[in-house]
C-alpha positions as CSV (number, residue, x, y, z in Angstrom):
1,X,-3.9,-28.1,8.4
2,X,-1.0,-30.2,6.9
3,X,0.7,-29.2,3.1
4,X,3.1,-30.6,1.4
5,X,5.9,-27.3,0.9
6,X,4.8,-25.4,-2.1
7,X,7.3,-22.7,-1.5
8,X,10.0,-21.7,-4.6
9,X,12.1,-18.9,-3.8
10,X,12.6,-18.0,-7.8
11,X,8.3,-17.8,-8.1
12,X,8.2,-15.8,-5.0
13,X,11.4,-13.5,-6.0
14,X,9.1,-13.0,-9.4
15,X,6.2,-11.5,-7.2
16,X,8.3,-10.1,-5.2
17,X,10.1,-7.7,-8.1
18,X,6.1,-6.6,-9.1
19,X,5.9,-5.5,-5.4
20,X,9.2,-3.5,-5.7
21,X,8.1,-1.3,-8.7
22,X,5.0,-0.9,-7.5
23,X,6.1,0.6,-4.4
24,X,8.5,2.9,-6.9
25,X,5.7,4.1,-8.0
26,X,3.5,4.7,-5.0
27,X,6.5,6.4,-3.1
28,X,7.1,9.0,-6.0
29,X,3.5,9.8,-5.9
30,X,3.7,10.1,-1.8
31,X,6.8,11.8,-1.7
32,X,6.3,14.6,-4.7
33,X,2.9,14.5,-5.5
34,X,2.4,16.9,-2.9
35,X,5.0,19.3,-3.7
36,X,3.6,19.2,-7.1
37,X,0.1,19.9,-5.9
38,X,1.8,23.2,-3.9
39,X,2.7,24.7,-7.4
40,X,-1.1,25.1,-7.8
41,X,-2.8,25.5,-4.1
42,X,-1.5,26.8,-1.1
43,X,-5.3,24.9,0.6
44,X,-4.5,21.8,2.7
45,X,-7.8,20.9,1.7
46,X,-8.0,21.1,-1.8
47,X,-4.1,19.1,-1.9
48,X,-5.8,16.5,0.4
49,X,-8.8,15.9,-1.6
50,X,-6.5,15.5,-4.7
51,X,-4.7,12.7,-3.0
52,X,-7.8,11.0,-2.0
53,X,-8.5,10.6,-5.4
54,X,-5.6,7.3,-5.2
55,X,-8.2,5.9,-2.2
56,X,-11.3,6.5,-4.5
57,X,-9.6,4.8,-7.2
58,X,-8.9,2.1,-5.1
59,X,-11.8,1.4,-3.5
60,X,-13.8,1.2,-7.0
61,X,-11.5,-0.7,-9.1
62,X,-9.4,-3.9,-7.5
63,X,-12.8,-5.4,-6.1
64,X,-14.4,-5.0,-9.9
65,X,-10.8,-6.1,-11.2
66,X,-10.6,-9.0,-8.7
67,X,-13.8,-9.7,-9.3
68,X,-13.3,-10.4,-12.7
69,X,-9.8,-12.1,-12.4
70,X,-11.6,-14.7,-10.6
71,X,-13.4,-15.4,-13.7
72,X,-11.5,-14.7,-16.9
73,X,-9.6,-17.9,-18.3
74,X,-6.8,-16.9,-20.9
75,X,-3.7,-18.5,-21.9
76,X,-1.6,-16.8,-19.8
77,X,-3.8,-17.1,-17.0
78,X,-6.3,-15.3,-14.6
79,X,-3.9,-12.5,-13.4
80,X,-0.9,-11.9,-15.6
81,X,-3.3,-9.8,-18.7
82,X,-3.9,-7.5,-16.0
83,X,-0.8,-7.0,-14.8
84,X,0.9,-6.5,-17.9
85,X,-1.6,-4.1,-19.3
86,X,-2.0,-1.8,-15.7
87,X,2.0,-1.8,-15.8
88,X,2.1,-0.2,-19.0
89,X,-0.5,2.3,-18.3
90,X,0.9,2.9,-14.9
91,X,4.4,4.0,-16.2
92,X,3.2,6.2,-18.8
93,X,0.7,8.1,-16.9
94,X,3.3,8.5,-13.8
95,X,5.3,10.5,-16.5
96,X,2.4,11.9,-18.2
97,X,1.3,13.7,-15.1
98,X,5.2,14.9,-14.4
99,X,4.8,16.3,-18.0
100,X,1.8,18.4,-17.2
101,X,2.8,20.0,-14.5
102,X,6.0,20.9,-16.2
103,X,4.6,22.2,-18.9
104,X,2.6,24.3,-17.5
105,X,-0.8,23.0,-18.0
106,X,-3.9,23.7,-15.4
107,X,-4.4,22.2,-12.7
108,X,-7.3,20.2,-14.3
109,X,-5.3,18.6,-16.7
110,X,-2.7,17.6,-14.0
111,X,-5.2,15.8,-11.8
112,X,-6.7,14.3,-15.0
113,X,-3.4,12.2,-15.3
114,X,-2.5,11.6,-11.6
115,X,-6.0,10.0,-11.2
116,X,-5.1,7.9,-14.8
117,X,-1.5,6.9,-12.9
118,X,-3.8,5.9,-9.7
119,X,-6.5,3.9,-11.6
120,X,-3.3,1.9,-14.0
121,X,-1.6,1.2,-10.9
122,X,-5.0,-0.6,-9.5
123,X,-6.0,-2.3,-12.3
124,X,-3.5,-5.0,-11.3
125,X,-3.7,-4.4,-7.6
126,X,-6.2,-7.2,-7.2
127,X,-4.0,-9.7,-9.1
128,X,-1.0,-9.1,-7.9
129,X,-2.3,-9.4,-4.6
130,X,-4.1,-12.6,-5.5
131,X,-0.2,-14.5,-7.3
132,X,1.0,-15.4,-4.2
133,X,-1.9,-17.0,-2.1
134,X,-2.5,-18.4,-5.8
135,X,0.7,-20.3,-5.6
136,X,1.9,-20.6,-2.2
137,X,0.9,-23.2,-0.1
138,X,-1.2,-22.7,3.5
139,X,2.0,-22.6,6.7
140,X,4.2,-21.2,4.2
141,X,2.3,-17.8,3.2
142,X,4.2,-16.1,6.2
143,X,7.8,-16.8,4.8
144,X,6.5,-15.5,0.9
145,X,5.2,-12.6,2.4
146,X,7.9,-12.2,4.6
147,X,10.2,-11.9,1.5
148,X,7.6,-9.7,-1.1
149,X,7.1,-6.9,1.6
150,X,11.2,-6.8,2.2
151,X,11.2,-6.1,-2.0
152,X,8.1,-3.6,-1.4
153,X,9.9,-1.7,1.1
154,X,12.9,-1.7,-0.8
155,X,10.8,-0.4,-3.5
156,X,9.3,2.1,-1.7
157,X,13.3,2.5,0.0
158,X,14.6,3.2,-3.6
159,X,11.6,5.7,-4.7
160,X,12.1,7.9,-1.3
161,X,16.3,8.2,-1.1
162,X,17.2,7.5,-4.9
163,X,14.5,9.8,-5.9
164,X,15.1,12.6,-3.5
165,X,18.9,12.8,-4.9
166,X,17.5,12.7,-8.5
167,X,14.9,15.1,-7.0
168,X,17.9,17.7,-6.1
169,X,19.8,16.8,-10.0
170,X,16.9,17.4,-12.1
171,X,12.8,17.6,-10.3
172,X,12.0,15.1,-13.6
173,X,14.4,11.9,-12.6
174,X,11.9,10.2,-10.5
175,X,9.2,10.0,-12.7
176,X,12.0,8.9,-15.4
177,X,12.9,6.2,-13.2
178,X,9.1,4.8,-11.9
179,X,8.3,5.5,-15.8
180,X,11.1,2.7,-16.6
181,X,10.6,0.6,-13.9
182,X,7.5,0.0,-13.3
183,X,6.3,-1.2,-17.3
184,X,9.9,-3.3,-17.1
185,X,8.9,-5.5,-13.8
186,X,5.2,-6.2,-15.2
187,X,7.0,-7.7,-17.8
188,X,9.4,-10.2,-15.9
189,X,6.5,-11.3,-13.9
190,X,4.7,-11.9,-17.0
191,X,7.1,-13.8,-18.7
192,X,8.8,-15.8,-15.6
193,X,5.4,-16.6,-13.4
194,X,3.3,-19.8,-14.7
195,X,-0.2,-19.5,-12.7
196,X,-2.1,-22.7,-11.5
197,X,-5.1,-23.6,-14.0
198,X,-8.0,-24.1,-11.5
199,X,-9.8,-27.4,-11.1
200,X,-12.8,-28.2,-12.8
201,X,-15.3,-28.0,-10.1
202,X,-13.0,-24.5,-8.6
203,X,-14.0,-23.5,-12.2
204,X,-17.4,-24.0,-12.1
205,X,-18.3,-22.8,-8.5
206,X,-15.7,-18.9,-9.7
207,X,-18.6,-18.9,-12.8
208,X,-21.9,-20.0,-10.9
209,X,-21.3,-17.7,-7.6
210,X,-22.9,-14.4,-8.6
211,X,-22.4,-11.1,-6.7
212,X,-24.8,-11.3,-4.1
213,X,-24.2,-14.6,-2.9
214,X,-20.2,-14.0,-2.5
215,X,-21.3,-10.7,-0.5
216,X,-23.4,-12.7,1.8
217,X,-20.8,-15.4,2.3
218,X,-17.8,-12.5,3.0
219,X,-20.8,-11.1,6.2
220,X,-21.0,-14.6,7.4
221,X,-17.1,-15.5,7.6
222,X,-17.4,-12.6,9.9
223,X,-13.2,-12.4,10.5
224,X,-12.7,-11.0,7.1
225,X,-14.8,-8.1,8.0
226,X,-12.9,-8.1,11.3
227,X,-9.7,-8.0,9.6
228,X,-10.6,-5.6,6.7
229,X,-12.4,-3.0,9.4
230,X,-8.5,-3.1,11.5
231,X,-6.7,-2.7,8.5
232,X,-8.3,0.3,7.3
233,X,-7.7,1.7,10.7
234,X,-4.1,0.8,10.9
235,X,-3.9,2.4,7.0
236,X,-5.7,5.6,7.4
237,X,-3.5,6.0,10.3
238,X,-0.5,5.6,8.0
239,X,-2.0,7.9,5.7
240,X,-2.8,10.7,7.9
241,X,0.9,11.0,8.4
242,X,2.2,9.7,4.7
243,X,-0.1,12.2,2.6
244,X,0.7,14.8,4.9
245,X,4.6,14.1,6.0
246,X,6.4,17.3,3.8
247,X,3.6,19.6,5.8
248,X,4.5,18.0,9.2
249,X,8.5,18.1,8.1
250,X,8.1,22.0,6.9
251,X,6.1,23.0,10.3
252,X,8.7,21.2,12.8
253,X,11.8,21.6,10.8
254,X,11.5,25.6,9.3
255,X,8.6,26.6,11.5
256,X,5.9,27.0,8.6
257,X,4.5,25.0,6.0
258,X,5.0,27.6,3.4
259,X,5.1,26.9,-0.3
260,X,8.7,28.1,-0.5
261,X,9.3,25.8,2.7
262,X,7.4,22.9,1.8
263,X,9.4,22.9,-2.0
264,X,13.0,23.7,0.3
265,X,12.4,20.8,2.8
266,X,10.8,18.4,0.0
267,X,14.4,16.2,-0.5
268,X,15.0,16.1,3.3
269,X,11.4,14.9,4.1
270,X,11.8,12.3,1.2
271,X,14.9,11.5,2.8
272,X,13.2,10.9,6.7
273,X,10.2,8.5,4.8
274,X,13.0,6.6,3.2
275,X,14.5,6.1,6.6
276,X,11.5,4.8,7.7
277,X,11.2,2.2,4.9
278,X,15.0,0.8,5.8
279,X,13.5,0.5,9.4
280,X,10.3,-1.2,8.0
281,X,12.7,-3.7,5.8
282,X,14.5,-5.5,9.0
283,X,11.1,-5.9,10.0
284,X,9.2,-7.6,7.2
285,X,11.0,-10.7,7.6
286,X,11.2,-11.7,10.8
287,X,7.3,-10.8,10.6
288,X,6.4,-13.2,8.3
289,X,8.0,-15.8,10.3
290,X,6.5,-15.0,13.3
291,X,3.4,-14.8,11.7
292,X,3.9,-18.3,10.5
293,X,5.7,-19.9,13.2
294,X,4.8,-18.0,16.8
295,X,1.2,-16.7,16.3
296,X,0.0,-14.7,13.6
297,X,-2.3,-12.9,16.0
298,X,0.9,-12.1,17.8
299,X,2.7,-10.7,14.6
300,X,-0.1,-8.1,14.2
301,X,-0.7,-7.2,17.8
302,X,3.2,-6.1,18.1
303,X,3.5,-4.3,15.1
304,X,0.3,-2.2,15.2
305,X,1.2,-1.4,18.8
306,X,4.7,-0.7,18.1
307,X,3.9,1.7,15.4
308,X,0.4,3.4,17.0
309,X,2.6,4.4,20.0
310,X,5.7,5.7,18.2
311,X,3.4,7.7,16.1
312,X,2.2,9.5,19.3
313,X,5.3,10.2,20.4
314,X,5.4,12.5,17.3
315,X,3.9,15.5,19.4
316,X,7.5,15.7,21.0
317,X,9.6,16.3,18.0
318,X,10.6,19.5,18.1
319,X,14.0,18.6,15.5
320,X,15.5,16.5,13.0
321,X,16.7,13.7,15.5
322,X,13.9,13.8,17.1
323,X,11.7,12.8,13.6
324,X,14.2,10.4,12.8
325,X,14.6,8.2,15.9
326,X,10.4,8.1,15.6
327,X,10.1,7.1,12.5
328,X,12.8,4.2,13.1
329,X,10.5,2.7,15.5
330,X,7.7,3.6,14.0
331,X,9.2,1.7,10.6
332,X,10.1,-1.6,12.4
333,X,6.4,-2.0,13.5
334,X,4.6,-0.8,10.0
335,X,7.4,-3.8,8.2
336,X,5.8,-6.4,10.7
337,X,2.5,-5.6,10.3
338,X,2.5,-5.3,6.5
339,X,4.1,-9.5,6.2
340,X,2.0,-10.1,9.0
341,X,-1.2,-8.8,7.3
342,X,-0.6,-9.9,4.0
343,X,-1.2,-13.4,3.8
344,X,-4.6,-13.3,6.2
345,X,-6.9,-13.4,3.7
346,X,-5.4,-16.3,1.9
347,X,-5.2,-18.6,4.5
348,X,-8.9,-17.8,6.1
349,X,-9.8,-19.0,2.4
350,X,-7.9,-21.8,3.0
351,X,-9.9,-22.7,6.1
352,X,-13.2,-21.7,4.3
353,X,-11.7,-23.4,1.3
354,X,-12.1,-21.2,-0.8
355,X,-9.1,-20.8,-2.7
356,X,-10.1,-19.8,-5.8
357,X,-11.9,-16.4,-4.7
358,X,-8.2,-14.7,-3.9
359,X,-8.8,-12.2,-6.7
360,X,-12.3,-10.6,-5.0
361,X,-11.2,-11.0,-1.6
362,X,-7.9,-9.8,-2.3
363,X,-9.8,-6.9,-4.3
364,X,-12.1,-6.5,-0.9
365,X,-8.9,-6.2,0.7
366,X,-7.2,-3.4,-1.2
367,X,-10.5,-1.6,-1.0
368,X,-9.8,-1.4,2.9
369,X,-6.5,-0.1,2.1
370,X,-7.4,2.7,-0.1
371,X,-10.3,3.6,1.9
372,X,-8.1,5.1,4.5
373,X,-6.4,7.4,1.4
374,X,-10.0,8.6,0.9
375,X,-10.4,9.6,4.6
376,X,-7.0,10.0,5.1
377,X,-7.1,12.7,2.6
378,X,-10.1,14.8,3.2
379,X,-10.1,14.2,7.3
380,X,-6.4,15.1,7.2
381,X,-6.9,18.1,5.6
382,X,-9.5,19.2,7.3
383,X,-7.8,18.6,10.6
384,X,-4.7,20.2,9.8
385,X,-6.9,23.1,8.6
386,X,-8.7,23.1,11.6
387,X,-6.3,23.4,14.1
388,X,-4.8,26.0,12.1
389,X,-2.7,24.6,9.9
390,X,-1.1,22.6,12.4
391,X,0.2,19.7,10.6
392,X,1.3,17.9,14.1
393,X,-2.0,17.4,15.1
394,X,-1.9,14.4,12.7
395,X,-0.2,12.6,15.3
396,X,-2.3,11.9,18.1
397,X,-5.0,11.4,15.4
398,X,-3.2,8.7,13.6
399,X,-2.2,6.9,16.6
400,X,-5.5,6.8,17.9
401,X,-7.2,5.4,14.9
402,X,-4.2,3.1,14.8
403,X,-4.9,1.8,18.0
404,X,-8.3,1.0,17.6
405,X,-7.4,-2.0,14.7
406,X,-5.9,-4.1,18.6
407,X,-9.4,-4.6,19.5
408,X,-10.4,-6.2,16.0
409,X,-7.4,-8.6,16.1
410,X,-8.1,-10.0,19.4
411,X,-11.9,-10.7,18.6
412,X,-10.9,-12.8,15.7
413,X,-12.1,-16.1,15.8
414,X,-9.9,-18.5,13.2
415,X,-6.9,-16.8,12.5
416,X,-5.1,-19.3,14.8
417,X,-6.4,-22.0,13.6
């Protein structure tokens, strides 16, 4: 299938600074929210059943919110009201939360606000997701993603290191900073992004296709449920050792993941997940191309492997080299996947032609990454607690599940085509 080239580095670049505060935010949450929860509960559990409460969040809201960005006209179009309203929210309850925990207030109140920073963050999930299939052409989708994951990881890059040195200056910084950032980016993307109005009959066929009828057409394209089924594997694998990585960095590195260890080891551990984000941006890149230009099959196949099998090494580490050299390798293969993954959707709607449904299926799509934060959550705290509090057990149970998304790939039918 033959395009004219749609691509503009300035529209992409204004995606692509969403992305970066997005992942701001979501790597403050991942890399203090924990030590936060520790103030209050000492229970693996209970810390990993908070956390989940990001996957519930979005699993129920981006396919209701891409739902409906399908099929809301305004004058600034389909996605940006979203986007500038979630932003908003998002900053403000991120600092909200830091604010209640600070002050003192019960643990109720605390996870009250998180859960409001996790649902703002999602209400534009869907749309954000949707801009860039929007507006970048079918070949080309590789490249854009390509370049919006290299600005996510640098996002999620700039919340790990920056905000473990504010961390050590004053614990409130990085909630300062994704408080700032994250309102301020919704904005440029508001004001610098012109969306595409749809075509009549696109317009008419978003309004007249009801619920039930775009469920049964998402069961009989049967790759999308092929693709979302291996990236929840591939992201609950991720989030067995994400959620959990200042446990897993207090148990190998101080030999217990005490409270006082767990709050001592907190800037370090920040410090070894922004490490794997620099890894993860060489990556995205050269992903996206290959996913455009070798085999997009290929793309997928070679990260997922690359980062299933480095997680396993994990048992091994036994010191601070040894974590670091893992989650090198372990970065470069999670920054191919992520460009490789991004842009599937879009361009199986392109072959279904379909086009116009980016915001559900993109919604459908974010549901399969969250689920894995549900799962990831609750089964990764009951592992850890069932093994004794052994938070290195995670390893051979993320690469496993990680592993199991190869399979799915192959079996895909049109993904080449």
């Amino acid at each position: 299938m033959k395009r004219a080239s749609t691509f503009a580095l300035g529209l992409v670049l204004g995606i692509a600074f969403l992305a970066f505060s997005r992942s701001i935010g979501w790597a403050i949450n991942k890399g203090f929210t924990f030590t936060l929860l520790s103030y209050y509960t000492d229970s693996p559990s209970i810390k990993g059943a908070a956390l989940a409460v990001e996957g519930l969040m979005g699993l129920i809201v981006p396919p209701i919110v891409g739902w409906y960005s399908d099929r809301i006209f305004t004058r600034a179009g389909r996605r940006k009201p979203f986007i500038i309203i979630g932003g908003f929210l998002a900053g403000f309850s991120l600092y909200m939360a830091y604010l209640f925990y600070s002050w003192g207030f019960a643990f109720e109140f605390f996870l009250f606000m998180i859960s409001f920073f996790y649902f703002s963050m999602h209400l534009y999930t869907a749309p954000f997701r949707a801009l860039m299939p929007d507006l970048v052409g079918f070949g080309e989708r590789g490249k854009a993603s390509g370049i919006i994951t290299l600005l996510e990881v640098i996002g999620s890059l700039t919340g790990f290191i920056l905000g473990s040195i504010l961390w050590e200056i004053n614990t409130s910084y990085p909630f300062i900073m994704g408080a700032f950032l994250i309102p301020l980016a919704s904005v440029v993307t508001y004001t610098t992004i012109k969306e595409k109005p749809l075509k009549e009959t696109q317009r008419m066929a978003v309004m007249k296709e009801g619920l039930l009828e775009y469920a049964l057409k998402m069961f009989l394209e049967g790759d999308t449920l092929k693709f979302y089924l291996a990236q929840t594997f591939w992201w609950m694998g991720f989030e067995f050792i994400g959620m959990f990585f200042v446990g897993i960095a207090a148990q190998i590195l101080l030999g217990a993941p005490t409270e006082e260890n767990i709050h001592k080891i907190t800037g370090t551990a920040v410090l070894l997940m922004g490490i794997f984000n620099i890894a993860a941006m060489f990556s995205a890149l050269p992903g996206g191309i290959i996913y455009d230009r070798i085999g997009r099959k290929k793309a997928i196949l070679i990260g997922d492997a690359i980062f299933g099998l480095s997680i396993l090494s994990g048992l091994l580490a036994t010191e601070y080299m040894h974590i670091l050299i893992i989650l090198i390798i372990a970065g470069l293969g999670w920054g191919m996947l992520l460009a490789a993954s991004y842009p599937v959707i879009g361009d199986l709607l392109t072959k279904f032609e379909r086009e116009e449904y980016n915001g559900r299926y993109y919604g459908v799509f974010e549901a399969s990454r969250s689920l894995p934060i549900v799962l990831g959550g609750i089964l990764g705290g009951v592992i850890v607690a069932s093994t004794g509090n052994d938070y290195r057990s995670l390893f051979p149970a993320s690469a496993i599940i990680v592993l199991l998304a190869i399979p799915l790939i192959l079996w895909m039918r049109h993904l080449e085509e």
